[in-house]
C-alpha positions, 0 to 999 in steps of 0.5 A: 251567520256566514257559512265562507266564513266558517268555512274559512275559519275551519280551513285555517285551523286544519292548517295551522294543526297540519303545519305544527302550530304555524298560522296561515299567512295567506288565502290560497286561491284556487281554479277548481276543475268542474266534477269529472265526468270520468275517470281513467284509472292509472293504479293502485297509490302506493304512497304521496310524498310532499315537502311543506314546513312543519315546526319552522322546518321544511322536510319532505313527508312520506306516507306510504297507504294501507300500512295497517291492512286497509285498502289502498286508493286508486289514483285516476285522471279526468280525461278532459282536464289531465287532472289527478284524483285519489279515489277512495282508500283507508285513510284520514288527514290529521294534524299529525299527518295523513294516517291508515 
């Protein structure tokens, strides 16, 4: 069994559910920050706007949090690195988007 494999393969599916059917075409490689060691909280997140293709279309996607009444995440920096975080919330990330 090979776990990067699995791994791999479960990052291909989300991506194509996410991207509307539209396989991978490439790995993306990544330069992960180490785990902060603190955190400076700059605010409450109120909504993440991204562009990405969906259905063969580029479209830029808005997702405002806590529609539905739950808690809204915290976006935080890692003083060390300059770093973006979203810390916590109500949220989930589905292939129809990011839900409440």
């Amino acid at each position: 069994m090979n776990p990067e494999g699995d791994v791999l393969e479960h990052g291909r599916a989300m991506f194509e559910g996410f991207h509307w059917g539209v396989p991978s075409r490439r790995k993306l490689r990544a330069q992960l920050s180490p785990t902060p060691r603190a955190l400076v909280k700059l605010g409450q997140l109120e909504a993440v706007a991204y562009s990405t293709n969906k259905g063969g279309e580029r479209a830029t996607w808005e997702h405002e949090f806590a529609e539905d009444g739950g808690r809204k995440p915290v976006l935080a920096m890692d003083p060390d690195t300059r770093r973006l975080h979203i810390v916590g919330g109500d949220y989930d990330v589905e292939d129809r988007g990011i839900v409440d």
